[in-house]
C-alpha positions as CSV (number, residue, x, y, z in Angstrom):
1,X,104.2,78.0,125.5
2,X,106.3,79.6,128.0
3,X,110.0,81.3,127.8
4,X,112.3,84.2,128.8
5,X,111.6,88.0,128.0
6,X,115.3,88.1,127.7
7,X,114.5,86.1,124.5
8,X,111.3,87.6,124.2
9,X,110.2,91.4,125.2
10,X,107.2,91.6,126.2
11,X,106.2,94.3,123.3
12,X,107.5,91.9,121.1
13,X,105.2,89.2,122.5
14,X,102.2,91.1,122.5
15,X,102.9,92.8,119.1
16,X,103.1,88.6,117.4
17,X,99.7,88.1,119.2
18,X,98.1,90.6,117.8
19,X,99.7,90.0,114.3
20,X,98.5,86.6,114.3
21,X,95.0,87.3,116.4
22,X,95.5,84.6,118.6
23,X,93.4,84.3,121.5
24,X,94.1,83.4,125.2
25,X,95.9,85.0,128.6
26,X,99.8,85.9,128.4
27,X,101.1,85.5,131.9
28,X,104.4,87.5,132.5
29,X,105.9,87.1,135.8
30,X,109.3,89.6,136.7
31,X,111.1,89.0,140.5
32,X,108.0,89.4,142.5
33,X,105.6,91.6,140.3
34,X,103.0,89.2,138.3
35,X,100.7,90.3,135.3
36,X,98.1,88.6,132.6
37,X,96.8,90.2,129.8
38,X,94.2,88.9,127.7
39,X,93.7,88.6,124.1
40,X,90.5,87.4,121.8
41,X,91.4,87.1,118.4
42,X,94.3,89.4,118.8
43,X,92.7,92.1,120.7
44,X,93.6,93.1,124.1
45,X,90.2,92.8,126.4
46,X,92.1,93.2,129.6
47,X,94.9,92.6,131.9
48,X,95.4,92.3,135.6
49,X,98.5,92.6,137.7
50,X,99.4,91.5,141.7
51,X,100.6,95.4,142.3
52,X,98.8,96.9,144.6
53,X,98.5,100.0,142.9
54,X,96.7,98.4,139.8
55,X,93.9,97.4,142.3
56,X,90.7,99.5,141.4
57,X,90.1,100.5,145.1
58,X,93.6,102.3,145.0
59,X,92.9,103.9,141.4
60,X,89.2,105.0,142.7
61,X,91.7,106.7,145.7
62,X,93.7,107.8,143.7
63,X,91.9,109.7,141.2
64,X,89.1,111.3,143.9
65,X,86.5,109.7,141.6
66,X,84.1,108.6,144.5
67,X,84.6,108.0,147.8
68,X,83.6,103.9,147.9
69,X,81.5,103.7,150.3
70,X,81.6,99.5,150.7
71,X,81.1,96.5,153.1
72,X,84.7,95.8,154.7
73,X,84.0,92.6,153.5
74,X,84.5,93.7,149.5
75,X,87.4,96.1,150.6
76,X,89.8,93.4,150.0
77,X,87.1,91.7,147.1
78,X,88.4,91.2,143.5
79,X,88.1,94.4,141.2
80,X,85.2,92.5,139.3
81,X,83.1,91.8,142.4
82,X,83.9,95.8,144.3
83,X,83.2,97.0,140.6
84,X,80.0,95.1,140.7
85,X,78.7,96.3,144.2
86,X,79.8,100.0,143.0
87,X,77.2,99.8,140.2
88,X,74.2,98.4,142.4
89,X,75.1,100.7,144.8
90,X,75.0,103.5,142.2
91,X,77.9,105.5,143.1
92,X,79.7,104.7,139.7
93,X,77.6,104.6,136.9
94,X,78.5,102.0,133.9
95,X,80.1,104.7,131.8
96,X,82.3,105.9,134.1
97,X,83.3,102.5,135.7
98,X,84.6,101.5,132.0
99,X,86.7,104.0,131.3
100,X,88.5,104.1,134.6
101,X,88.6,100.1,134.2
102,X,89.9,100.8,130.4
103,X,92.7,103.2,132.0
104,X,93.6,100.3,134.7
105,X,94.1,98.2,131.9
106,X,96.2,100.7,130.2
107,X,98.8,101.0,133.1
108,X,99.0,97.5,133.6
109,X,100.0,96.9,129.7
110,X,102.4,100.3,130.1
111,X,104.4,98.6,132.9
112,X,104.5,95.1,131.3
113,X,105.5,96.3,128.1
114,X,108.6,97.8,129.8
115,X,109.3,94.5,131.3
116,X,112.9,92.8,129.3
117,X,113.9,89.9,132.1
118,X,111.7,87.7,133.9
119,X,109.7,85.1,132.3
120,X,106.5,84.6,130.5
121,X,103.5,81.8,129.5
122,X,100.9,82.0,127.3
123,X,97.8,79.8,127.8
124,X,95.3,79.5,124.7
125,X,92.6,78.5,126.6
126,X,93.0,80.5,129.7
127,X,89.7,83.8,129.8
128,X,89.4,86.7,132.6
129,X,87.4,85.5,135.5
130,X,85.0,88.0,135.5
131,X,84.1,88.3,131.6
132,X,84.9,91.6,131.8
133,X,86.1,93.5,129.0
134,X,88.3,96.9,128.0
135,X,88.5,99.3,124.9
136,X,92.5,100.3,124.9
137,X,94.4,101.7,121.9
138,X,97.3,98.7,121.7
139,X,98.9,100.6,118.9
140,X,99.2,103.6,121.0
141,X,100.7,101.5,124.1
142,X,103.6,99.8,121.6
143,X,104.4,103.0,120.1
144,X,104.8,105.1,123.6
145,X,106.3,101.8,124.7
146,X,108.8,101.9,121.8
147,X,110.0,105.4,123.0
148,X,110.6,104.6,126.8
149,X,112.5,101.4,125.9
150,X,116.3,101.4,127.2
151,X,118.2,103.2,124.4
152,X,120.5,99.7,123.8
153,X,117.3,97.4,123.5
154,X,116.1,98.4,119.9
155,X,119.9,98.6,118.8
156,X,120.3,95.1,120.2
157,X,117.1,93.8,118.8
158,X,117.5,94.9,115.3
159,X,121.2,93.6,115.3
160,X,122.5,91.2,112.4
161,X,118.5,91.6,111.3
162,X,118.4,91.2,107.3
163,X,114.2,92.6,106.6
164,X,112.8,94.8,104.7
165,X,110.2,97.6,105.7
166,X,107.3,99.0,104.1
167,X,105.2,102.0,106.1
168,X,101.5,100.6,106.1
169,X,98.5,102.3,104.0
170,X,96.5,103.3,107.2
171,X,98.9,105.9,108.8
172,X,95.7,107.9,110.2
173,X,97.4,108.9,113.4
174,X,100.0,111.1,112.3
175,X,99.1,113.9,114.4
176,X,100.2,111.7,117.2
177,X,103.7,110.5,115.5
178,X,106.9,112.4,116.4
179,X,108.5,115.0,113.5
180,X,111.2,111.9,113.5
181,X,108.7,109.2,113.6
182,X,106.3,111.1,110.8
183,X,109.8,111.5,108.6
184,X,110.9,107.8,108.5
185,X,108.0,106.9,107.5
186,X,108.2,109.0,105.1
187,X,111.2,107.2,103.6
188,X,109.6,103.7,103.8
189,X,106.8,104.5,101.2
190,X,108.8,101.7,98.7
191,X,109.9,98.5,100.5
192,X,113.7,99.3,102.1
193,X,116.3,97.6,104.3
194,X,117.0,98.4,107.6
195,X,120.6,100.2,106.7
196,X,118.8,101.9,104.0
197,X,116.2,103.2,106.4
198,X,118.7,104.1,109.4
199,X,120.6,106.0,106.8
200,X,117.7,107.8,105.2
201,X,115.9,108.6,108.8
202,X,119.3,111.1,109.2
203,X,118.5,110.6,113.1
204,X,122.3,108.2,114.0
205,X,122.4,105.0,114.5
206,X,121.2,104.8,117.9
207,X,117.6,107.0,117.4
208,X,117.0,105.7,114.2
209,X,116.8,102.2,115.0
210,X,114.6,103.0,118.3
211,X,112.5,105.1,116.1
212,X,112.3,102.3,113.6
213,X,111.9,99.7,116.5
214,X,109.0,101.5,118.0
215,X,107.4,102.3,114.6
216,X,107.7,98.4,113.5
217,X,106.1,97.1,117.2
218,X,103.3,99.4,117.0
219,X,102.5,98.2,113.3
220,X,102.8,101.7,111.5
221,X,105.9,100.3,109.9
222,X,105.2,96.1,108.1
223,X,108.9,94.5,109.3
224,X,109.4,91.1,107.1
225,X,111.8,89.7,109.8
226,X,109.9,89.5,113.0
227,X,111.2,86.9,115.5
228,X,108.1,84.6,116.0
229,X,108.2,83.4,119.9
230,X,104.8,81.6,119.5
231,X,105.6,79.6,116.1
232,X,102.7,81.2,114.7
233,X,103.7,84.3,112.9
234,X,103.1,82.5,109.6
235,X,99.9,81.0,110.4
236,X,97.5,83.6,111.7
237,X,96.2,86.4,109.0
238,X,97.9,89.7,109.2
239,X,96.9,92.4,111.6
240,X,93.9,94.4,110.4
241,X,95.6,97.5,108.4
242,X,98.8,96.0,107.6
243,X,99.4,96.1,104.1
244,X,101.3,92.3,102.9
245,X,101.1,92.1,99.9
246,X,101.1,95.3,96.8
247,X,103.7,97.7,98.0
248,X,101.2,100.3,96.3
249,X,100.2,102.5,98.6
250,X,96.7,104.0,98.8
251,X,96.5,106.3,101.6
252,X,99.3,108.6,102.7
253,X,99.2,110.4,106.0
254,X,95.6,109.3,106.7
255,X,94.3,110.9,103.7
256,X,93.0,109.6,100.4
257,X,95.3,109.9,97.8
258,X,93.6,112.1,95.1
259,X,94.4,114.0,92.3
260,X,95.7,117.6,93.7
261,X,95.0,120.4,91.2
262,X,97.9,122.0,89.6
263,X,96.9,124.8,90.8
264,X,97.4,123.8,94.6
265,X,100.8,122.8,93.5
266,X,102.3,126.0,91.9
267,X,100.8,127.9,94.7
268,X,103.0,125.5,96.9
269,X,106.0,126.4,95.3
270,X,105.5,130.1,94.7
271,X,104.5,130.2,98.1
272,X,107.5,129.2,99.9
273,X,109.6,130.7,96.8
274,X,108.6,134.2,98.4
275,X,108.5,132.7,102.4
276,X,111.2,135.0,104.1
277,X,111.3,132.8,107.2
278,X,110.1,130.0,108.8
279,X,106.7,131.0,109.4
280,X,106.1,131.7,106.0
281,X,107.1,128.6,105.1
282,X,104.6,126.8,107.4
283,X,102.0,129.8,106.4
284,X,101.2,131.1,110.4
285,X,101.7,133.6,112.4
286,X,104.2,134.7,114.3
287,X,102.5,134.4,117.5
288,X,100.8,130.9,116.9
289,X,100.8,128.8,119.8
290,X,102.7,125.0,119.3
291,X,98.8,123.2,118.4
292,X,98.4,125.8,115.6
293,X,101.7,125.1,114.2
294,X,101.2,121.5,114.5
295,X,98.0,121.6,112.6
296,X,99.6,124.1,110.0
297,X,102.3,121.1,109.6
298,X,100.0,118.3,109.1
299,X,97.8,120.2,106.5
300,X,100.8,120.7,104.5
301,X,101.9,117.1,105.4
302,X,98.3,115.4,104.2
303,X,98.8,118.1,101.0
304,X,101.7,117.7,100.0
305,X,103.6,115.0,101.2
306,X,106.3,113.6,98.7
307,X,104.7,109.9,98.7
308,X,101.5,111.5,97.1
309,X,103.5,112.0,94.0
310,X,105.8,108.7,93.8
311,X,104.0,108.0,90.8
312,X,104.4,111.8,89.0
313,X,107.3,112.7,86.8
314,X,111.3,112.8,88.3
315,X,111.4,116.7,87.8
316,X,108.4,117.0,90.5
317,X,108.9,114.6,92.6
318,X,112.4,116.3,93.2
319,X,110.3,120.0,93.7
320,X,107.9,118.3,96.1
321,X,111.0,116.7,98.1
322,X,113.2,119.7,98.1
323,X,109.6,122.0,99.4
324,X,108.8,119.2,102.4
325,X,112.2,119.0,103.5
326,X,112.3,122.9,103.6
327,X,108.5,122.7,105.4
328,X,110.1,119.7,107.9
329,X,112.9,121.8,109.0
330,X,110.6,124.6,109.4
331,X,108.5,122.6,111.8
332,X,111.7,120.8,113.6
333,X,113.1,124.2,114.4
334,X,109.8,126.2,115.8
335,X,108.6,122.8,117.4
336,X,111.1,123.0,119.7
337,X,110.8,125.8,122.3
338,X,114.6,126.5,122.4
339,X,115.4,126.5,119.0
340,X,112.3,128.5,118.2
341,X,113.4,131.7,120.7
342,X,116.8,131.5,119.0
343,X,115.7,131.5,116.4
344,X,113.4,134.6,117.0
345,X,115.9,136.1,118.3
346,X,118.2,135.1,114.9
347,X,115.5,137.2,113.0
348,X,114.9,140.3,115.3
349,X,119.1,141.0,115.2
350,X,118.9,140.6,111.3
351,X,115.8,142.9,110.8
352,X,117.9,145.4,112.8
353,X,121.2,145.6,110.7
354,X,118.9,145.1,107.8
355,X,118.7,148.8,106.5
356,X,122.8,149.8,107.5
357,X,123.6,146.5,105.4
358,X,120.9,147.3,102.5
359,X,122.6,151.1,102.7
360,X,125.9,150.4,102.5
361,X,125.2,147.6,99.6
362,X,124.9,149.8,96.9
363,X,126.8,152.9,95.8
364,X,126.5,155.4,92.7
365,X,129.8,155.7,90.7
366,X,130.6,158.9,88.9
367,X,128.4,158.1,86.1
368,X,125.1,157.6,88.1
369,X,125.4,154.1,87.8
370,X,124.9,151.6,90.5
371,X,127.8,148.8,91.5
372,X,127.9,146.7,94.3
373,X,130.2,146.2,96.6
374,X,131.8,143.2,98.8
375,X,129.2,144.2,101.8
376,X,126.3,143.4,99.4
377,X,124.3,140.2,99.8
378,X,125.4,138.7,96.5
379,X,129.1,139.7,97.3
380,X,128.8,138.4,100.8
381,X,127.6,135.0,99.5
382,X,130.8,134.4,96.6
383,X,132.7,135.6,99.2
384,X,131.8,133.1,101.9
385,X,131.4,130.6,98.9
386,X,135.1,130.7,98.0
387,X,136.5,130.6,101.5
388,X,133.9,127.8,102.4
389,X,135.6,126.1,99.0
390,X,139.2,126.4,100.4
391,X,138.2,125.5,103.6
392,X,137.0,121.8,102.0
393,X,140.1,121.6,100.3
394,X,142.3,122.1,103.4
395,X,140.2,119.9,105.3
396,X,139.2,122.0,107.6
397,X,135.6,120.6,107.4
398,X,133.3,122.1,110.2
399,X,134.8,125.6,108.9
400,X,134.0,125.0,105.3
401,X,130.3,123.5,106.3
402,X,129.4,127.0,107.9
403,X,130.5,129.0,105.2
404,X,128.9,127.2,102.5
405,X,125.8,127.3,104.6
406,X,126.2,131.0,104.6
407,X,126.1,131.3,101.0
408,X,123.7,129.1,100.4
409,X,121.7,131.3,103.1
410,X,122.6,134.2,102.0
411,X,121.6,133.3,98.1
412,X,118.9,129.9,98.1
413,X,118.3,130.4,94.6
414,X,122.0,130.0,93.4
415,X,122.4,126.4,92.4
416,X,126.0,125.5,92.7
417,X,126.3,126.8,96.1
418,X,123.3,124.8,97.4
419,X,125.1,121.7,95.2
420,X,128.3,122.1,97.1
421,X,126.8,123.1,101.0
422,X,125.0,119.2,100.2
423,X,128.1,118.0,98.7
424,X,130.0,118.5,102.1
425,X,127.1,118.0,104.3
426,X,127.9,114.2,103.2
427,X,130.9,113.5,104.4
428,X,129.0,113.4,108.2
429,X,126.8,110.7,108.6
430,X,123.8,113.0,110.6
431,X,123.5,115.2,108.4
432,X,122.8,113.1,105.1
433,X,119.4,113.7,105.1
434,X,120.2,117.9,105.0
435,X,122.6,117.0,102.4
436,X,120.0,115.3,100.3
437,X,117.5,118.8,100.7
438,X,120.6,120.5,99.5
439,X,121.1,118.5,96.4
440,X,117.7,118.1,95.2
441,X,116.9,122.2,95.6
442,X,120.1,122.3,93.5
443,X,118.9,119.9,90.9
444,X,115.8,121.7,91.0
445,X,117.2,125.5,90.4
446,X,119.7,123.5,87.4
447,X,117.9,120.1,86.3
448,X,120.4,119.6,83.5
449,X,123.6,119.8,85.6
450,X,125.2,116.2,85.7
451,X,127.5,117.2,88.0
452,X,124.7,117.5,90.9
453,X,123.7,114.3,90.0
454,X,126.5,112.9,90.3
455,X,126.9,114.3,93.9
456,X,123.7,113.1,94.3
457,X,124.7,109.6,93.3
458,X,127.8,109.8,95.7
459,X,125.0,110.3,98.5
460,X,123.2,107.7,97.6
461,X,126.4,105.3,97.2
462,X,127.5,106.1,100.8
463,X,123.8,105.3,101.7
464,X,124.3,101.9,100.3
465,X,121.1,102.7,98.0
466,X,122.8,101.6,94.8
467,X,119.8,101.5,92.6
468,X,118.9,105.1,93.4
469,X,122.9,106.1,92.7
470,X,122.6,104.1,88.8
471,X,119.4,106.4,88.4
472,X,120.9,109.8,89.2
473,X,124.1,108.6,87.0
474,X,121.9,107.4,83.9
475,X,120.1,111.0,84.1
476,X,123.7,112.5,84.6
477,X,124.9,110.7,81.3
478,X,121.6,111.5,79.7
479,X,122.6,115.0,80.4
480,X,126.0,114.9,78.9
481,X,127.1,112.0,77.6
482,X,130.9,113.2,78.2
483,X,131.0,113.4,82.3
484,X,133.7,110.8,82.9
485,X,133.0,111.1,86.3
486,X,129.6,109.7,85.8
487,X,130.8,106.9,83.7
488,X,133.5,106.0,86.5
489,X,130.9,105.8,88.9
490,X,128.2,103.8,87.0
491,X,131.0,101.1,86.2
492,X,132.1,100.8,89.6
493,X,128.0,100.1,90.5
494,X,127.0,98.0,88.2
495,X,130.3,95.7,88.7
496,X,130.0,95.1,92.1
């Protein structure tokens, strides 16, 4: 079996081998660099390249492990022979020698996997010479190598593709996944198309498929499409931990699904009802390094992740949603060293004017009695409401976005101006997923409002998830049976 990697990457190559556990030596060859990896029953035992810095006397250089003290003879010897003579000699004991041997390996597959042109053969019956034999985390290699492909590959890859994807039960790395990576599989807990999941990853076009790509190569994400290079892709059993067959899902996050106590739940929500900031939100303090904060995050994520309640009733599942997104922005924003000090410094300027503003807020008329003025929080937020309103209406988009994000900063628990900040948040395609949040805190501060549904059902339209807009508009009409709107909108569906 032989062909081009033009045709065939070589992550893609490795990835169907390991699907289908085949065993034997993939030979990749690109201008004058040469590599072969080897494979028994799908899993990678080792790999060998012609480079002269994949020799294990130039990694044992490198690194300072030792310094090889060898015949010249064995100086220019085969890495299984100078490895050999390095344990009779004792200077590297067994141990050691295999995990510097497991991290040549690992290079070797880094720099293949990156390999798009040249040409490649795989040989069945073909074994190392040497019988020797690595421990390397495959999964780990596609994923990193999913991140470092050229930014056109995954879009060019995943073109004119028609699959479906479905994240896998065993997700038990998520502390090493990406916020982006840990989100979008977040959205793939029910099987979903590749538009529907670009759409719903709210990362563009571009990142989402290369988040998706690298996701599906390193099997976190089950694709239904795969290109098969070897013929075999329907032959061979599925790769250990993919799920092919119940779309139920079992684990979430790494952690058995189990029955949370209501108790953990409405401690959730009054929680981060009362959270004045970020931290809060996240439950840390203000001074905790980036590993606390990422441990903080995926506590929260194996909690209280929205798949764990997929099965629960509509009005919680649309709490849990509206709480994680509000917990994901939280991380996305102090992950990130840059946003985090503005965001710092967003606060320290607030708590400053925070007592003039809180002052000048409230006044006593003649009679005692207390009335607020435009400069007070709630007057502030109508205000910027109304303008952000007219702004919508006279197009002048970016202008009405910030002020209906003011209001709904200002006042989170009004619902209408949460309802309109997501309403116009769709009309951009990156920031669908914010406009989702929006909607769903909405619907939860006003569950019986058909008019956010409907909104909601408008987001869902432009998505192209149709079945999730005739939902929202069935609860919409369910709600009052007289929105026109709704009826409009559910025709125009359900014709198509």
């Amino acid at each position: 079996m032989q062909g081009r990697l033009v045709e065939h990457p070589t992550a893609e190559l490795i990835r169907e081998i390991a699907a289908t556990e085949l065993s034997g030596t993939l030979r990749l060859a690109r201008e004058r660099a040469k590599a072969a990896i080897y494979f028994e029953d799908g899993q990678l035992t080792f790999a060998s390249s012609n480079l002269r810095a994949h020799r294990l006397q130039e990694i044992l250089t490198r690194r300072g492990v030792t310094k090889v003290q060898v015949d010249a003879a064995l100086i220019k010897a085969p890495d299984g022979e100078l490895a050999r003579a390095l344990i009779q000699s004792g200077q590297l004991t067994t141990e050691t020698l295999a995990t510097i041997r497991a991290d040549q390996v690992s290079d070797v597959v880094r720099l293949a996997l990156l390999w798009t042109d040249g040409t490649f053969e795989f040989d069945p019956r073909a074994r190392p010479i040497d019988e020797s034999r690595v421990q390397v985390d495959l999964n780990r290699l596609l994923l990193e190598c999913g991140r470092r492909l050229p930014a056109g590959l995954a879009t060019s890859r995943l073109a004119r593709t028609t699959g479906s994807y479905l994240a896998v039960a065993d997700n038990s790395e998520v502390n090493h996944f990406l916020p982006a990576e840990a989100f979008v599989l977040t959205r793939a807990s029910e099987m979903v198309t590749l538009s529907e999941l670009t759409a719903l990853s709210g990362l563009g076009e571009e990142d989402g498929l290369r988040t998706i790509y690298a996701l599906s190569l390193s099997g976190h994400l089950q694709r239904s499409d795969w290109p098969s290079a070897f013929g075999s892709e329907r032959l061979g059993p599925a790769r250990k931990g993919a799920q092919t067959s119940s779309p139920s899902r079992k684990k979430v996050a790494g952690a058995d699904v189990e029955a949370l106590d209501a108790g953990d739940v409405d401690a959730l929500f009054a929680r981060l009802e009362a959270a004045k900031d970020h931290y809060e939100v996240l439950d840390i303090e203000r001074t905790s390094s980036l590993d606390e904060m990422k441990s903080a995050y995926h506590a929260l994520a194996r909690r209280f992740h929205p798949d764990r309640f997929h099965r629960n009733e509509p009005a919680l599942r649309y709490r849990i949603d509206s709480a994680f997104a509000r917990i994901a922005r939280a991380y996305e924003t102090l992950s990130d060293p840059s946003l985090r000090a503005n965001y710092d410094a967003g606060r320290t300027s607030k708590s400053r004017t925070a007592p003039t503003q809180e002052a000048s807020a409230k006044v006593r008329d003649a009679n005692g009695g207390r009335v607020s003025r435009s400069g007070s929080k709630a007057g502030r937020a109508e205000t910027s409401f109304q303008r952000g309103l007219e702004a919508m209406q006279s197009n002048r988009h970016d202008e009405g976005i910030r002020l209906l994000a003011e209001a709904a900063m200002l006042q989170p628990r009004e619902a209408r101006y949460r309802a309109q900040y997501g309403y116009a948040l769709i009309k951009q395609s990156n920031t669908r997923r914010a406009a989702e949040g929006e909607l769903q805190a909405a619907l939860q501060l006003d569950p019986d409002n058909s008019s956010y549904r409907v909104m909601l059902a408008e987001l869902y339209k432009e998505l192209g998830l149709r079945r999730r807009a005739e939902g929202e508009l069935e609860r919409a009409l369910a709600a009052n049976p007289k929105n026109e709107a709704a009826r409009l909108l559910l025709l125009s569906l359900k014709g198509r």
